[in-house]
N, C-alpha and C positions, 0 to 999 in steps of 0.2 A: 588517465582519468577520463571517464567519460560523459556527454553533455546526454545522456538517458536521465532523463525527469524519474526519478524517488518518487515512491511509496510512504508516507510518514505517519504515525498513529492521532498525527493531525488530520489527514487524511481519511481516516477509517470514523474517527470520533464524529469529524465534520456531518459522515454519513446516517448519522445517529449507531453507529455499530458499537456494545456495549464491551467491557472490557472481557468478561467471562465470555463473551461466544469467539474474541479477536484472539483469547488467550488458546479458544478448542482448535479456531481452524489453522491457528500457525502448526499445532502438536499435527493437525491432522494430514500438513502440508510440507514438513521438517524445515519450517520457518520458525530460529528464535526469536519470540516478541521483541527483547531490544534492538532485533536489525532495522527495525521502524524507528528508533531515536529519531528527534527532528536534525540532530547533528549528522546521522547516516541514511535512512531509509532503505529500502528496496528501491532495486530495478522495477521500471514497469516490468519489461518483458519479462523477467523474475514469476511478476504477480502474475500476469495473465499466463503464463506458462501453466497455472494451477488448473486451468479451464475451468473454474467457477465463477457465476455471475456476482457474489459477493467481489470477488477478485479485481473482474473486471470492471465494477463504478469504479472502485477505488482509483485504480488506472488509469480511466477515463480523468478524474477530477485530476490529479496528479498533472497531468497531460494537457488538460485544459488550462491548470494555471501556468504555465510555459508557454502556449500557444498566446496566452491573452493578457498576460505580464503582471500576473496577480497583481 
């Protein structure tokens, strides 16, 4: 298992990102929406693998609450 900090639809929401555009860019990125469960999430490197800047806050915030111990 690995200690890479998740992606989670917590994450995306927090951003203000709404569910119909989180729903387009997963189809658009062969990301299924439940791989965000708060029980599972995405890999960062996953998300920024996408090289969109949508991608990358999310990452970012992911990343920062590990770094700062939510």
């Amino acid at each position: 298992m690995s200690d890479e900090p998740v992606v989670t639809l917590r994450h995306l929401r927090a951003l203000g990102y709404c569910v119909p555009r989180i729903r387009a860019w997963c189809r658009e990125h062969g990301i299924d929406l439940r791989e965000f469960q708060e029980e599972h999430g995405v890999p960062v490197s996953r998300v920024r693998a996408t090289g969109c800047y949508f991608a990358a806050r999310a990452a970012d915030l992911a990343e920062s609450e590990v770094n700062h111990g939510r």
